[in-house]
C-alpha positions as CSV (number, residue, x, y, z in Angstrom):
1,X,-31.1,-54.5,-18.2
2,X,-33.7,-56.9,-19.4
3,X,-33.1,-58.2,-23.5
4,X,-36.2,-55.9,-24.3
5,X,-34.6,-53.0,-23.1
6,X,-31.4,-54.0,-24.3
7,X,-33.2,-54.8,-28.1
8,X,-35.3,-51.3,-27.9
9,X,-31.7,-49.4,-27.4
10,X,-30.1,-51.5,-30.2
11,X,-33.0,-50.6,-32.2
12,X,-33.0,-46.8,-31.2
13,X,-29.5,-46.7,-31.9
14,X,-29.6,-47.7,-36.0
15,X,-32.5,-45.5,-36.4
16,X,-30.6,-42.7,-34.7
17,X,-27.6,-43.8,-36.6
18,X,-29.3,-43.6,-39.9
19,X,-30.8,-40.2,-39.7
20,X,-28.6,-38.2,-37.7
21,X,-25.3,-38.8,-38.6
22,X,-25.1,-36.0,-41.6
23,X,-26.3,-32.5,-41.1
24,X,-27.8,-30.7,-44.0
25,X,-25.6,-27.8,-46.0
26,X,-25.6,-24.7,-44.3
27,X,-24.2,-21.2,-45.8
28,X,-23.5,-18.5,-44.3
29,X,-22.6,-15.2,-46.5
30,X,-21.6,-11.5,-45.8
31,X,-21.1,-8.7,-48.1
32,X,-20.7,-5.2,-48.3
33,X,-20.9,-3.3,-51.9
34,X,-19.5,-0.3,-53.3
35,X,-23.3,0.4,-55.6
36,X,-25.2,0.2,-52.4
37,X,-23.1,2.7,-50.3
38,X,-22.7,4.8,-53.3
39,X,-25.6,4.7,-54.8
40,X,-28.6,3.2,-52.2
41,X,-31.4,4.1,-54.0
42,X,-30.6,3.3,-57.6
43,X,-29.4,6.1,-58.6
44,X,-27.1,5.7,-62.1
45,X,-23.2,7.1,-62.7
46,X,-23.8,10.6,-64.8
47,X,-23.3,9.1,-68.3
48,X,-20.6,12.4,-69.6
49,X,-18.7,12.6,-66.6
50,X,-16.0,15.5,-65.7
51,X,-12.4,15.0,-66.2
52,X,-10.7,14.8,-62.8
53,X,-8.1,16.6,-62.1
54,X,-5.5,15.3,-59.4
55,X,-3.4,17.4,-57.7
56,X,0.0,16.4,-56.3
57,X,1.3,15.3,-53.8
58,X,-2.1,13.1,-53.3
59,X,-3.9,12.9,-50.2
60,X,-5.4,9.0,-50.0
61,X,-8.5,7.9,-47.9
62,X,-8.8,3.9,-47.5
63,X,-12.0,2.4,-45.9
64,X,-14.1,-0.6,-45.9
65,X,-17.4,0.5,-47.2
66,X,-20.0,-0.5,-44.3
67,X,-21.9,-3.4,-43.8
68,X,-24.3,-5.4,-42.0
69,X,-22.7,-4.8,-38.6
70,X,-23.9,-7.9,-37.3
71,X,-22.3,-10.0,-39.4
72,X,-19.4,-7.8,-40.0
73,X,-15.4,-8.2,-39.7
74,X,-14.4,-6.7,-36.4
75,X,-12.6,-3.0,-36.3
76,X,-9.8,-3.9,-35.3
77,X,-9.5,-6.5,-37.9
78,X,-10.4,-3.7,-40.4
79,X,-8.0,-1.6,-39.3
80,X,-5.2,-4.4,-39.7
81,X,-6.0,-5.0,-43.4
82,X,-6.6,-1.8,-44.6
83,X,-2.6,-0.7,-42.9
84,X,-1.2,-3.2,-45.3
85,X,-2.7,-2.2,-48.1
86,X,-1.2,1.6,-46.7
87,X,1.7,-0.2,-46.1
88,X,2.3,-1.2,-49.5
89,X,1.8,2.0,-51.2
90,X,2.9,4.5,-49.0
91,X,6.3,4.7,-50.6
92,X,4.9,6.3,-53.7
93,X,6.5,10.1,-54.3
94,X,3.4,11.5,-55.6
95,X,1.5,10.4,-52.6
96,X,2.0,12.9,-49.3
97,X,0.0,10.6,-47.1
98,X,-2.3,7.5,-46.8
99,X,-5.3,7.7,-43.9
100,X,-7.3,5.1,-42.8
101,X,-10.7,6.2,-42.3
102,X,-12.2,3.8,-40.0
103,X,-15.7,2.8,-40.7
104,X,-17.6,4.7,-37.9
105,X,-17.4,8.0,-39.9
106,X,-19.5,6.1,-43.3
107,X,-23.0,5.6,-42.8
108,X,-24.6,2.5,-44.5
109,X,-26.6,3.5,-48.0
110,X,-24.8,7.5,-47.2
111,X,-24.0,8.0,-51.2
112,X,-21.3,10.0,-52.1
113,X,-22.3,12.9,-49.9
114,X,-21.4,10.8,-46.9
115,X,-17.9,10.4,-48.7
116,X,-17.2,13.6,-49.0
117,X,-18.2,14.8,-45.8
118,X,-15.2,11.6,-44.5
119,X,-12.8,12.7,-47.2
120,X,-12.7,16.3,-45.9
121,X,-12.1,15.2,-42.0
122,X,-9.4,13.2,-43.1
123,X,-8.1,16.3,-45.3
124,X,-7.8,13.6,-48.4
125,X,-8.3,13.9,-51.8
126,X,-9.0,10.5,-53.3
127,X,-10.6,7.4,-51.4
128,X,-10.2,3.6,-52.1
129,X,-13.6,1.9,-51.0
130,X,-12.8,-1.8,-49.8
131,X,-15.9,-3.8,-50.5
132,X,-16.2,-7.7,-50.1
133,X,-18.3,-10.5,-50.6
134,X,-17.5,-14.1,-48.5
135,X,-19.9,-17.2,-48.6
136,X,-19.2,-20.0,-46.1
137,X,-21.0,-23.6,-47.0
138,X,-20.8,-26.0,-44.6
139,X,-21.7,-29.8,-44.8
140,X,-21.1,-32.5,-41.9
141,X,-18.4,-34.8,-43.1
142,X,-16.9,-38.3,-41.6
143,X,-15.9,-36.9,-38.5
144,X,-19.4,-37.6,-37.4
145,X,-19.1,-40.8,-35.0
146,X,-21.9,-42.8,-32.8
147,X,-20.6,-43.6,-29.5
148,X,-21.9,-45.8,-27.3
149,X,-21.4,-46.1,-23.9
150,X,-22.8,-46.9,-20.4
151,X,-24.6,-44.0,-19.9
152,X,-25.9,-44.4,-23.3
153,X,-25.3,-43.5,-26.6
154,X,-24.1,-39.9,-28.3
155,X,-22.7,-38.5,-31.5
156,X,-18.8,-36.3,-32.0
157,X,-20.1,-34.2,-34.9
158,X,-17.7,-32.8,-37.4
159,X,-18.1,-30.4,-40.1
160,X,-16.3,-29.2,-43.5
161,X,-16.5,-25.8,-44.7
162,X,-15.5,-24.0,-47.5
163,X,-15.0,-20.2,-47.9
164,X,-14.9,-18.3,-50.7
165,X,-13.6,-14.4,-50.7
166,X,-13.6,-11.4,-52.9
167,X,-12.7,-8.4,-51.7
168,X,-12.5,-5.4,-54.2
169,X,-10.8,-2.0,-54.2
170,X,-12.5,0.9,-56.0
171,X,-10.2,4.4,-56.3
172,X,-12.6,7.3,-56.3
173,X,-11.6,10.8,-57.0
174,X,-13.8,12.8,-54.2
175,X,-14.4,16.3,-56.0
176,X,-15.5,14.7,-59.5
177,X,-17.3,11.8,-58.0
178,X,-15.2,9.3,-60.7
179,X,-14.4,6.1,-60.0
180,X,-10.6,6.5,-61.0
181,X,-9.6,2.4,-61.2
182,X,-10.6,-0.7,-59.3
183,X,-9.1,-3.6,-58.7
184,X,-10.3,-7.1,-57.2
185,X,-8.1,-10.0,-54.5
186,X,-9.9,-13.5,-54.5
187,X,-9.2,-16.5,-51.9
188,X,-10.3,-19.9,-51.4
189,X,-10.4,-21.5,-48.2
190,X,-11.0,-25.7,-47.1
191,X,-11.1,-27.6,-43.8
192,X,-12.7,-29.3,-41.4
193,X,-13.1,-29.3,-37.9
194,X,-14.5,-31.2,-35.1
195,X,-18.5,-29.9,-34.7
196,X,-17.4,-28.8,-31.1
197,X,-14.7,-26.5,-32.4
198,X,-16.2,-26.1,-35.8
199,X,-17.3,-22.4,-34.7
200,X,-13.7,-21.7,-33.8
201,X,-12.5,-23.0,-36.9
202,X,-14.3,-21.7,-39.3
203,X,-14.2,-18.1,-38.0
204,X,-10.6,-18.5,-38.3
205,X,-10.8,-19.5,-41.8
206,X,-13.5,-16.3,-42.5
207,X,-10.3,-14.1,-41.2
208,X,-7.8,-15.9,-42.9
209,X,-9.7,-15.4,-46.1
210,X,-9.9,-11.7,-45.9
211,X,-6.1,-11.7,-45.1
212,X,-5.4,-14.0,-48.3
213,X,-7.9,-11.7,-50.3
214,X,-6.1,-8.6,-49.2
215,X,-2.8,-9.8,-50.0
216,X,-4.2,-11.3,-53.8
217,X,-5.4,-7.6,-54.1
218,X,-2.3,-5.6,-53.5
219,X,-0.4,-6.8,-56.3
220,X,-3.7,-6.3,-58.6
221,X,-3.9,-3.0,-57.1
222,X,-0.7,-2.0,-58.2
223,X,-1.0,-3.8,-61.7
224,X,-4.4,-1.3,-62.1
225,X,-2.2,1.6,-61.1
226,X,0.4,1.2,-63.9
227,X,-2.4,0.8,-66.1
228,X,-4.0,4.1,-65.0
229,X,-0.5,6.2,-65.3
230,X,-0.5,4.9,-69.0
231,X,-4.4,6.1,-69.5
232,X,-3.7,9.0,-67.8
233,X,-1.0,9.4,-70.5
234,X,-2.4,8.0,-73.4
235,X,-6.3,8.5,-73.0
236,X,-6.1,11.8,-71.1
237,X,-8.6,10.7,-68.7
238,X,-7.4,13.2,-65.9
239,X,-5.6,16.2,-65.1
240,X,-2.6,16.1,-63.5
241,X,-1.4,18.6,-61.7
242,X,1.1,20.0,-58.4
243,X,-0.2,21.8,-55.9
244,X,1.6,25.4,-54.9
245,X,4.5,24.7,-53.4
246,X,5.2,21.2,-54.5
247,X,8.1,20.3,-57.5
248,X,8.2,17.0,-56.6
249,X,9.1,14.1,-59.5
250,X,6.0,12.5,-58.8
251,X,3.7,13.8,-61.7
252,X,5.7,12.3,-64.3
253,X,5.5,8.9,-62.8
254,X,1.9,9.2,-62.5
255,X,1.9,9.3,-66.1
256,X,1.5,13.2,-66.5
257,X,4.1,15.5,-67.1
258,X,2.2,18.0,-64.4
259,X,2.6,21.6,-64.2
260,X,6.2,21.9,-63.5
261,X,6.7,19.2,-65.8
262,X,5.5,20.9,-68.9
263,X,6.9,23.9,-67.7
264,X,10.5,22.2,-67.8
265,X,9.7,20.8,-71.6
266,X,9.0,24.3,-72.5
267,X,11.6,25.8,-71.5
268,X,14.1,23.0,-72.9
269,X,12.3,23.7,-76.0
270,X,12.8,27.6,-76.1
271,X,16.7,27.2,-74.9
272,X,16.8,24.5,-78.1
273,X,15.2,27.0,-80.4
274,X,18.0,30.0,-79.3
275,X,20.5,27.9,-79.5
């Protein structure tokens, strides 16, 4: 190799080194929202909406409202998160059972008709609607080396990202079409990665934000829930009621007394009264 040669490489090298060593700042985003599955073509809430009335033991629909499938979390995935929210409230007496509807049964933009139609082949009463909003941003970092060797010269590429997730819970009475009480789990994901595993990495860090998301949300879910038992109470802003055949304790904890429940006070009242 001649010093020309040898000066033009040198030269090819700093230019190379000085424009190509950092990658502009990409973003990437998905998102999936309650108001566009709901309500796709602008359609508003009714402004003097009905009183729902919930009858116990409740029957409870979970989904993740449906996306942009390309860009989408996986099924199976789906499935995985929306068990532990089950998991978590499944315990509850004045709940008889928690289904997961998977998403294949809720059409993008299907409003609540498309609801219904899922809450009545899962036999369920109420649904909570997952909906979520991440944004990746990406920037080269450091990591990004010249090498140079005998075959020539090459750059190891890394990357940072950063990866922000909301995903929030909205509990929807089916019959009344009310939105019942919502509640919202937020994560916050860093790293950095080696550009030839930086796909790898950071679609690790996309599922590991969902799963920190979901598990900020259940305790904010159940926080909501408390609150709703005391509106419920307080506010009147449902009906509680049991359905034939049930005397279970739950309405009371729900922050009703029920039917059997004021039944009981009434009749405590009339024994007080004769006595």
């Amino acid at each position: 190799m001649n010093r020309k040669t040898l000066a033009a490489l040198l030269l090819a090298t700093l230019a190379t080194t000085g424009c190509a060593t950092w990658f502009d700042q990409g973003r990437q985003a998905q998102r999936a929202t309650v108001v566009d599955y709901l309500y796709p073509k602008g359609e508003q809430p009714a402004l003097a909406p009905s009183i729902p009335e919930l009858q116990l033991p409740l029957r409870v629909g979970i989904a993740f409202v449906p996306g942009e499938r390309a860009a989408d979390l996986p099924e199976a995935e789906r499935e995985r998160l929306l068990r532990k929210v089950k998991d978590a409230f499944a315990s509850r007496p004045y709940i008889a059972a928690i289904e997961v509807i998977p998403t294949t049964y809720l059409r993008a933009g299907g409003g609540f008709d498309n609801l219904q139609q899922a809450a009545r082949m899962h036999n369920v009463d109420v649904v909570t609607l997952l909906s979520y909003d991440q944004v990746q941003f990406s920037d080269s970092n450091r990591l990004s080396v010249f090498y140079w060797t005998i075959v020539g010269g090459y750059f190891v590429n890394g990357s940072q990202y950063d990866v922000n997730t909301l995903v929030d819970a909205s509990v929807f009475d089916v019959k009344s079409r009310q939105l019942l009480f919502r509640a919202p789990g937020t994560s916050q994901i860093k790293g950095s990665s080696p550009l030839v595993k930086f796909g790898e990495a950071s679609r690790e860090a996309r599922g590991e934000g969902y799963r920190q998301a979901i598990d900020a949300l259940i305790p904010q879910l159940d926080a909501q829930l408390e609150s709703f038992k005391v509106r419920v109470k307080e506010e009147k802003v449902a009906r509680v009621v049991n359905k034939p055949g049930y005397s279970g304790g739950g309405a009371a904890e729900l922050g009703g007394l029920g039917l059997f429940g004021a039944l009981a006070v009434l009749a405590t009242l009339r024994r007080r009264r004769v006595g």
